[in-house]
C-alpha positions as CSV (number, residue, x, y, z in Angstrom):
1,X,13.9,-5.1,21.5
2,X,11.5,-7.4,19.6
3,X,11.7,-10.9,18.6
4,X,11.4,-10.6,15.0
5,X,12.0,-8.5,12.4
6,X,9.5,-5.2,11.9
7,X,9.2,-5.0,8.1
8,X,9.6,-1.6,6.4
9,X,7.1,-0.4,3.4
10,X,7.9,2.3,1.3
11,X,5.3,4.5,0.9
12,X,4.1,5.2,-2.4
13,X,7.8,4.8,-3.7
14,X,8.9,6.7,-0.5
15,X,6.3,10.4,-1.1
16,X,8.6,12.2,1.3
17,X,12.0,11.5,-0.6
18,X,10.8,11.2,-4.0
19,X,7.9,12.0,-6.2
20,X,5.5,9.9,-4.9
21,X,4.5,6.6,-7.4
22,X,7.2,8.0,-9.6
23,X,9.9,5.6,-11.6
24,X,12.4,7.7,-9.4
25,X,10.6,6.7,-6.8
26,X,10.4,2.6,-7.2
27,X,14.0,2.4,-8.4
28,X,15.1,4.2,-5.5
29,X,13.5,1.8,-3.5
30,X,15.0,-1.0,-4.9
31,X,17.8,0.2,-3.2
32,X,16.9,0.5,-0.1
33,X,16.9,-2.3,3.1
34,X,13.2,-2.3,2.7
35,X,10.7,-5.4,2.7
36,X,7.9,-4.1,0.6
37,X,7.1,-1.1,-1.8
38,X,4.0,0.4,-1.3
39,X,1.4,1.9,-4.0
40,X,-2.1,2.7,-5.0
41,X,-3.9,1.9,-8.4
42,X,-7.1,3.0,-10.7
43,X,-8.4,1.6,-14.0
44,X,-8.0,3.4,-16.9
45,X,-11.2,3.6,-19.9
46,X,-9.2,0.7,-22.0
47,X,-8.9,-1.6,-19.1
48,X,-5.3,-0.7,-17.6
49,X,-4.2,0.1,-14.1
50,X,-2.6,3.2,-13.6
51,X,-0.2,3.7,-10.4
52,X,-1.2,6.6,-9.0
53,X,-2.7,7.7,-5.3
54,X,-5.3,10.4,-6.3
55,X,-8.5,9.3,-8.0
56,X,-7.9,12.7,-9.6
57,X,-4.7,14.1,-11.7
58,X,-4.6,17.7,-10.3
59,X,-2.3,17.2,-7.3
60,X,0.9,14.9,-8.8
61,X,0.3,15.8,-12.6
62,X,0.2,18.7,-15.0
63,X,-3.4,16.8,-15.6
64,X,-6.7,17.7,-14.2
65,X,-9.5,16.0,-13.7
66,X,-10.3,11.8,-13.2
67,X,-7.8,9.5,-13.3
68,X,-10.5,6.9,-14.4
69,X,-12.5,8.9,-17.2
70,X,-8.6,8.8,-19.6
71,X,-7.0,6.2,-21.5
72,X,-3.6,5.2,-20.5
73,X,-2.2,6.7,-23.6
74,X,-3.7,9.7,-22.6
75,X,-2.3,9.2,-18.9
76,X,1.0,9.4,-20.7
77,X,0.7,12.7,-22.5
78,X,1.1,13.9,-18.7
79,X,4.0,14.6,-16.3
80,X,4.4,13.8,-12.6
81,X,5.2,16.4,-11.0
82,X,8.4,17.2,-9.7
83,X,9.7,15.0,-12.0
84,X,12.1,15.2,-15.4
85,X,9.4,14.4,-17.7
86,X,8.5,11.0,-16.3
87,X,5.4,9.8,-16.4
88,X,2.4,7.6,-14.5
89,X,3.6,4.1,-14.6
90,X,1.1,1.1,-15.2
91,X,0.9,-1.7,-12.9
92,X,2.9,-4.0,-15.4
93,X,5.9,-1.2,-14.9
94,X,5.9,-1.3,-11.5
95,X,6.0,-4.8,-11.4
96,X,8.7,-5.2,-13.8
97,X,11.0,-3.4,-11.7
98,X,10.6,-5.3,-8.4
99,X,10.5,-8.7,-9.7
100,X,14.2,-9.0,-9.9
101,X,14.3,-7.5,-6.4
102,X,13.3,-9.8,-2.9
103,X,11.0,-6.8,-2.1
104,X,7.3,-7.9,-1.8
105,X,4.7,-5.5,-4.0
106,X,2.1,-3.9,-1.8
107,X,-1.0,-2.8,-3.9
108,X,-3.8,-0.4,-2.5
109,X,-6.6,-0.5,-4.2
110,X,-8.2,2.7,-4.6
111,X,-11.7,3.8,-5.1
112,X,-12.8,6.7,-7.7
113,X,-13.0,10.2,-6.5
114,X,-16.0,9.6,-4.7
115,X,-15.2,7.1,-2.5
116,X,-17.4,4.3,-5.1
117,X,-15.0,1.1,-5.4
118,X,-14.3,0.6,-8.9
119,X,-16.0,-2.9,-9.7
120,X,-13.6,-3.8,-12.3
121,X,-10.0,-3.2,-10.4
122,X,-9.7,-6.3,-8.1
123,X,-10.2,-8.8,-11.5
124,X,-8.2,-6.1,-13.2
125,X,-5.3,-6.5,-10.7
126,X,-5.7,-10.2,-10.5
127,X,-5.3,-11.2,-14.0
128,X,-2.4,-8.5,-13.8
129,X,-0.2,-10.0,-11.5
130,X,-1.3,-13.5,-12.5
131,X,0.2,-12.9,-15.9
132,X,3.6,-11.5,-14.3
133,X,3.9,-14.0,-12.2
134,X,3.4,-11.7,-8.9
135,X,0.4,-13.1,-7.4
136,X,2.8,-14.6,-4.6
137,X,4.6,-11.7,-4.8
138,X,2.0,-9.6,-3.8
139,X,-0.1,-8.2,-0.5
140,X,-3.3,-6.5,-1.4
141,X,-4.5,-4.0,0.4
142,X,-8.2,-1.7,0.8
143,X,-9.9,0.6,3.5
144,X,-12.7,-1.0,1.9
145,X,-13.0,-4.5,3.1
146,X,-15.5,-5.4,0.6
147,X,-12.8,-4.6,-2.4
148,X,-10.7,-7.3,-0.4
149,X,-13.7,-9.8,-1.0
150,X,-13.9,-9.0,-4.3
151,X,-10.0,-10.0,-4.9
152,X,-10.4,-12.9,-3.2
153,X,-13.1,-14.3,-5.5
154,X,-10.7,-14.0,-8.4
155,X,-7.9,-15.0,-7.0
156,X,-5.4,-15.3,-3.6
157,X,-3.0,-13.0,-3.4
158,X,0.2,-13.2,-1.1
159,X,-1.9,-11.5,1.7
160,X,-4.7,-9.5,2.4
161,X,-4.7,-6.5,4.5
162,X,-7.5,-4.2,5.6
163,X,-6.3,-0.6,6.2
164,X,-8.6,0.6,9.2
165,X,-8.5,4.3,9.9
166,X,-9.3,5.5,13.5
167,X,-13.0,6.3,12.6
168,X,-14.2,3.2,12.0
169,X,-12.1,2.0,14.9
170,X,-13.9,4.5,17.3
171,X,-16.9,3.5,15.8
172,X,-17.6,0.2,16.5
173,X,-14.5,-0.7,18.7
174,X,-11.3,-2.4,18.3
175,X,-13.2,-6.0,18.8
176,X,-15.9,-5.5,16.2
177,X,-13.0,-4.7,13.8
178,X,-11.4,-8.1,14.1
179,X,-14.7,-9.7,14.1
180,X,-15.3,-8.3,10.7
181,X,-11.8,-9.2,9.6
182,X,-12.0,-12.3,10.4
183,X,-15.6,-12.8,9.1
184,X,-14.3,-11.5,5.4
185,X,-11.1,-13.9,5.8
186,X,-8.8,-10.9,6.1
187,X,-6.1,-11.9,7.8
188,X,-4.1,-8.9,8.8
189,X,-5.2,-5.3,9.7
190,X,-3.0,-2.0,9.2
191,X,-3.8,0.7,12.1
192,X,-2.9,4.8,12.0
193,X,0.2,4.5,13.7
194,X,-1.5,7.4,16.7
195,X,-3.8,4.4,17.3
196,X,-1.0,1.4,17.9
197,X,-0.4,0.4,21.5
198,X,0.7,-2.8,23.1
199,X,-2.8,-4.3,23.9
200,X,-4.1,-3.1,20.2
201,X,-1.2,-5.7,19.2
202,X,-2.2,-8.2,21.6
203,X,-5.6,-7.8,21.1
204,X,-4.9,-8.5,17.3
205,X,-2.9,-11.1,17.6
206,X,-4.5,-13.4,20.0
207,X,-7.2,-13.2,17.3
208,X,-4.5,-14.9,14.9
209,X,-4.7,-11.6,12.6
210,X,-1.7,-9.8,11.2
211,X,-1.3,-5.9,12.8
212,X,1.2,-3.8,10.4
213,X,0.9,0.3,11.4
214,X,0.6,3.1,8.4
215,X,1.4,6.9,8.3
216,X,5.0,6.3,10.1
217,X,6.7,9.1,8.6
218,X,9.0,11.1,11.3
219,X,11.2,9.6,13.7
220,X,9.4,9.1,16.6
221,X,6.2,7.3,15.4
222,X,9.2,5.1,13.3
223,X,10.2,4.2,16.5
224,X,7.0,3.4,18.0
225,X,6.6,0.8,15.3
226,X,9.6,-0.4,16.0
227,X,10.0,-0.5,19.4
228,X,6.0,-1.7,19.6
229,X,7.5,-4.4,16.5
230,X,4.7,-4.3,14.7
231,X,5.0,-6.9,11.5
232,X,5.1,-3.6,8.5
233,X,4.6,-0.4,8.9
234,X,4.1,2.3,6.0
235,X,6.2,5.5,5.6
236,X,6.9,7.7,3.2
237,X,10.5,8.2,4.3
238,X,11.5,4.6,4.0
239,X,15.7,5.7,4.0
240,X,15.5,7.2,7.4
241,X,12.8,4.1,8.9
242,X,15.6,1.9,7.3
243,X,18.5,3.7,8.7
244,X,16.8,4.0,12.3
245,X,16.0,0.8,12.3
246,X,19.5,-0.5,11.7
247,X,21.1,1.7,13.8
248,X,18.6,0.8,16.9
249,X,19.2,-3.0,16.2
250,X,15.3,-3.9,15.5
């Protein structure tokens, strides 16, 4: 048992029960006991952000090609996959349907489809959620830590987390990670699940950093996060995290 509360993220809308980044997928979420909604977003050629994981169309739409080299009213000619005609929903969308909900908005920001950050999305999603009213609303999220600085010089979000995967973690070590973090003012980090132990956490948090997990998508690593009470972990089957979580009293 843990002493607080794990939080629960639903993964791109929940990409294991729904279509991921879908309006199926958000509104489901709304009615789930979930903490956050988790989702990815790339600029569009008139300066919107479209919610979408891929930095290309081919894999969730009946689009090919870029996500970033189209309009937004060319994004909407499209349809997601697996869906009744819906299609990719801005940023403004998705924030429209959680602000009447207590579920906090967790935004990855992605870079194109060669791994370039996009210089224009952290102002982008700034002035965004400023104008909605979100900013407090929302944790911002990046494996690139330098796309973290770049929000913070236009603006404080609810949180900042840097998503580490296990490469960079192997790499140059579990201390020289929270060095950086704390060196770019991040003040959480979010580990692959496979990587999440008890000394990772207390490692972390004796630093004073945040440690959330991500890629918690079948029981057993749900319960690991759990049972390890980690403060959010990701996972694209947020019903059953929420339902195992309930019924293991965490």
């Amino acid at each position: 048992m843990t002493e607080h509360k794990t939080h629960i993220a639903s993964h791109r809308g929940g990409a294991l029960v729904w279509p991921e980044n879908s309006p199926t997928a958000f509104h489901n979420t709304t009615k789930l006991d979930v903490e956050q909604v988790e989702f990815d977003v790339h600029p569009t050629t008139d300066g919107r952000l479209a919610v979408i994981h891929d930095a290309t169309l081919d894999r969730t739409t009946d689009g090919s090609g870029p996500v970033a080299a189209n309009s937004f009213a060319q994004l909407q000619r499209l349809t997601l996959k697996g869906t009744q005609g819906e299609r990719i929903p801005s940023l403004e969308d998705v924030v429209d349907i959680f602000l009447p909900t207590p579920i906090t908005l967790r935004l990855e920001i992605k870079p194109d489809h060669e791994r370039r950050p996009y210089p224009q999305s952290p102002r982008m999603v700034i002035e965004v959620l400023k104008a909605k009213g979100a900013l407090d609303r929302t944790v911002v999220t990046s494996f690139q830590i330098g796309t973290l600085d770049d929000v913070r010089r236009h603006g404080m979000p609810k949180g900042l987390i840097w998503l580490v995967v296990p490469q960079v973690l192997t790499d140059i070590g579990l201390r020289s990670v929270i060095d950086v973090a704390r060196a770019h003012g991040v003040g959480a980090l979010s580990l692959h699940q496979s990587v999440l132990d008890s000394e990772t956490l207390l490692a972390v948090r004796s630093a004073g950093l945040g440690i959330g997990g991500w890629a918690a998508h079948d029981d057993e690593p749900i319960r690991k996060m759990l049972r390890l009470g980690v403060d959010v972990f990701t996972s694209d089957r947020p019903n059953r995290a929420a339902a195992l979580r309930a019924a293991g009293g965490w």
